[in-house]
N, C-alpha and C positions, 0 to 999 in steps of 0.2 A: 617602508623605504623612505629614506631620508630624500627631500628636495629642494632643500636650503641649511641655514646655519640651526632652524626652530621647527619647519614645519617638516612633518610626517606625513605620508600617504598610505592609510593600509586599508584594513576594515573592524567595525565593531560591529560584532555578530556577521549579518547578510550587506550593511550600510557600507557603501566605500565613503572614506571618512579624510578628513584634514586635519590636525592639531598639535599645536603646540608641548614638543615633546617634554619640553623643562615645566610646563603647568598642566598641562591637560587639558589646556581649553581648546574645543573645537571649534575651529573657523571656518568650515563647510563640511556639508552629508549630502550624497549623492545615492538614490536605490535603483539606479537603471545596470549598475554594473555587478549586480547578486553573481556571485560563483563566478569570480575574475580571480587570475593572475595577472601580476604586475611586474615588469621590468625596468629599471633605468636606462634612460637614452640619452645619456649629458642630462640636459637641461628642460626632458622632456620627457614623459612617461610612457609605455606601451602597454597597453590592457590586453590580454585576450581572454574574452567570456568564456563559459562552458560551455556553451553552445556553437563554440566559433567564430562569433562576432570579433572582430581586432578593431580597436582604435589606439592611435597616436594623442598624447593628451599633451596640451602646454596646462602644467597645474601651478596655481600658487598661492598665497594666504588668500587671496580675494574670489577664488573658485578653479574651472578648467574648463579650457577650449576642447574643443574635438578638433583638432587638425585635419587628422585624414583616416582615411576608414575602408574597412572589407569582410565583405560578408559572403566570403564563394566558399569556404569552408564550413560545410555541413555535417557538422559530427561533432561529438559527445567530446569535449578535451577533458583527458584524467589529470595527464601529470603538466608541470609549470614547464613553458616553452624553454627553449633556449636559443639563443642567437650567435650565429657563426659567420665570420664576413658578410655582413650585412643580409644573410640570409635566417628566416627564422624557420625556427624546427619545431613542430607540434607531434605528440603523439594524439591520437585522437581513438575512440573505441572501433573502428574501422579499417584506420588506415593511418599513414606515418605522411605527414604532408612537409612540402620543403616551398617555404613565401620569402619571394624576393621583397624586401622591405621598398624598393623603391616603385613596387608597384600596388602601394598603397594611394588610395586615392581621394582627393577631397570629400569631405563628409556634408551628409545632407538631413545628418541628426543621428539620434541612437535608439533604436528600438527598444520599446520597452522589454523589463525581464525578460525573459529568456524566451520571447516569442518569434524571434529572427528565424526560427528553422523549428519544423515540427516537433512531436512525440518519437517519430523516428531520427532526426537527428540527436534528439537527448537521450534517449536509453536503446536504440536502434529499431529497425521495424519488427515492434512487438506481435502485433498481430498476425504478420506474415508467418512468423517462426513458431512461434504457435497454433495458427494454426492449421500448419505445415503436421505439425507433429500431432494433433486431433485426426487429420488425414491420413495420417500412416497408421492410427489404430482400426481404420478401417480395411487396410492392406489387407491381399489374402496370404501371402508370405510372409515369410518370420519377421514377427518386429523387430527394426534396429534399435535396442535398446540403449545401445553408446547414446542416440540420438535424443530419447527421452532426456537421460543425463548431463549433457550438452546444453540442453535448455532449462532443465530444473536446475543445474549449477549455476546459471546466470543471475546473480541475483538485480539483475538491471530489468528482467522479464518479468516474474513473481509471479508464476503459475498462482490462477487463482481455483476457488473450491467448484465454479462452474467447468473450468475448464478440466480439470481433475475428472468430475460427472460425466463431459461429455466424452472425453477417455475410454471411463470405465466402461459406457453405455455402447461403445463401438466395439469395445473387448466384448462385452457379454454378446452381442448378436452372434459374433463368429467364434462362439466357445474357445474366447484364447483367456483358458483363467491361468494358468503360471504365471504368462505377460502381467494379465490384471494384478495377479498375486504380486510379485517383482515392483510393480509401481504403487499397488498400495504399501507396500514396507517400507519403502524407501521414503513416499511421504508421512508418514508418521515418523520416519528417523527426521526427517527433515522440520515437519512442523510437530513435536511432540505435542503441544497443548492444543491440536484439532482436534474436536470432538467429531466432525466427517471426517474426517483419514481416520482416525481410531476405529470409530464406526463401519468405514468400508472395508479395513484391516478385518475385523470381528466375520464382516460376513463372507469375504474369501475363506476366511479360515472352516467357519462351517459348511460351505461349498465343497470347499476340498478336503471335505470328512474327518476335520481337523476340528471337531465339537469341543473335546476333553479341553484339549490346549482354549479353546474361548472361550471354555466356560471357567476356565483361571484365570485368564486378560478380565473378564467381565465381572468374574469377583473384587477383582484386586483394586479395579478402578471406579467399581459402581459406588457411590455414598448417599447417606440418606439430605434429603435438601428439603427444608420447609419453609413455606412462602408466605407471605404476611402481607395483604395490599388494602389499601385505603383510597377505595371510591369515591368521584362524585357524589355527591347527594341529587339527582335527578329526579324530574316525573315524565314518564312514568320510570321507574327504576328498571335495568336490566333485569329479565329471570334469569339468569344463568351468567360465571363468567369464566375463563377460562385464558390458561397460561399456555403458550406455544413456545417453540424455539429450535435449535439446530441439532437436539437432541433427536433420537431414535424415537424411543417413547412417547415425544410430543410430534410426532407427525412422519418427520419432521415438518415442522409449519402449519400443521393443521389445526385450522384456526380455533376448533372444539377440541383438543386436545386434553387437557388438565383441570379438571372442571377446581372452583373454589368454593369452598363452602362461606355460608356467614357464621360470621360469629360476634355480629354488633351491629349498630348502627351504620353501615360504609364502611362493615370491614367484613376482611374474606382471609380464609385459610386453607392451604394444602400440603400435601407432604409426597413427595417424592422421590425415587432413587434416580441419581442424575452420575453421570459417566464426569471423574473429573476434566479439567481443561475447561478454556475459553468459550464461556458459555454465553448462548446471546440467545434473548429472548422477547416476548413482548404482552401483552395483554388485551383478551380480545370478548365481546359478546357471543361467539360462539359464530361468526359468520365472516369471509373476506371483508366486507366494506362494514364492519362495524369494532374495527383496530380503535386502539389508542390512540388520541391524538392531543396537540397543544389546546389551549382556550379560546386560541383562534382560530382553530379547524387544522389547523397546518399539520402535517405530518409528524410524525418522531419516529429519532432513528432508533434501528434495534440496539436494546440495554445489552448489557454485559457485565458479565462479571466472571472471573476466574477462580474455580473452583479448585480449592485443597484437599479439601477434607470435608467432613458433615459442617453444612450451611444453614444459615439462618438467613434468607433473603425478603429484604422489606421494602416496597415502591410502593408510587402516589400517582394514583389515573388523573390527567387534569379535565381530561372528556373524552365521551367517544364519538368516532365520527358517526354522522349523520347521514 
């Protein structure tokens, strides 16, 4: 948005930014205002964050004031305000709010990022609605399935692979496999390259005497993967080492899972059939507290890699923990 005859007010990248439209040179960057909408006020700018936050801005080549400020709007803003007889109108993910501009009010700073209102302000109360719906798989009456859908559609939620678990694990107490069946399909439609939705798909299907059919799913996607890792050189050296990961086969997660043979000096080799999709894995002595970790003890997160076809996967231990 234009705020003189030279300067601009917009953003580059997350930065709210100031520069000279005719050079490009920028005359200030501002990062307190990531995920803003901006409107013209005459001679004066009106932000409002994604999170709610409103300020009133006096901007110009040499920076910007905050004039006046509100923060009672707690919700998630999608689309860019609009303002109508001095009244401003937000859609928000909750609710449709209607702010008299003159009941803006002197400011006493600007919160950093998007910290002015929780996790449930930005993508709504995730946890509640979740697990809201973990609770009804425990129901003895028919599950409201609308209700699953409802929330696996939200992509502001993102059902994750635990919460899926604990799902399924309330289905199976109370033998409700159709439900289970019904939501594991849908999350493999939803996340194809899980290799746990695939996985939990496979075993409804042989549950519900549905073998022939998995045993063509489990041809079609199984390939052959061989693994190539290069050890520390320690003393004493590990006797045994072993591949784990989110696969069926390796545990999942268990930590002896894939044993490696040597075949050198600090190297190791294995060959396995690995279901395609996003596969995450890690490298282990064959015990919980003897994982992979950095050179300075630290942790590392699970590798990954995505699986096409027949793999050739090669990593580097920098230590194990101790």
């Amino acid at each position: 948005m234009q705020n003189n005859s030279k300067c601009v007010v917009g953003f580059i990248g997350k930065t709210l930014t100031a520069l000279d439209w005719t050079t490009g040179d920028v005359y200030w960057q501002k990062r307190d205002w990531t995920d803003c909408n901006l409107l013209s006020l005459g001679d004066r700018v009106l932000a409002v964050r994604g999170d709610g936050f409103m300020g009133l801005l006096n901007a110009d080549l040499k920076g910007f004031e905050l004039v006046a400020s509100d923060d009672t709007v707690k919700d998630r803003i999608w689309a860019p305000p609009t303002i109508v007889d001095q009244q401003l109108y937000l859609i928000g993910r909750n609710q449709l709010v209607c702010f008299p501009l003159d009941q803006l009010k002197k400011s006493n700073g600007v919160p950093s990022g998007t910290q002015v209102t929780s996790m449930e302000a930005m993508y709504g109360n995730r946890p509640e609605r979740i697990q809201k719906l973990i609770e009804l798989t425990k129901g003895v009456g028919e599950f409201p399935f609308e209700e699953y859908l409802a929330v696996a559609s939200d992509r502001s939620l993102q059902l994750g692979e635990g919460d899926y678990q604990a799902m399924f694990e309330n289905l199976a107490k109370r033998d409700a496999a159709k439900v289970a069946y019904e939501i594991a399909s849908d999350w493999t439609q939803r996340s194809p390259q899980s290799i746990p939705a695939w996985q939990q798909f496979i075993d409804l299907l042989r549950k519900s005497e549905k073998s022939e059919r998995a045993d063509i799913e489990e041809r079609d996607r199984m390939v052959e993967v061989t693994v190539e890792l290069t050890a520390p050189l320690t003393e004493p050296m590990p006797e045994h080492i072993f591949m784990t990961g989110n696969a069926a086969s390796l545990g999942p997660w268990k930590p002896a899972a894939l044993e490696l043979q040597p075949i050198g000096e600090g190297k190791y080799k294995a060959t396995c059939l690995l279901p395609r999709g996003d596969f995450q894995f890690k490298f282990s002595c064959g015990t919980t507290d003897s994982f992979e970790v950095r050179k300075d003890g630290r942790s590392t997160s699970n590798r990954r890699h995505r699986i096409s076809g027949p793999t050739a996967l090669t990593a580097t231990v920098q230590a194990w923990k101790k």
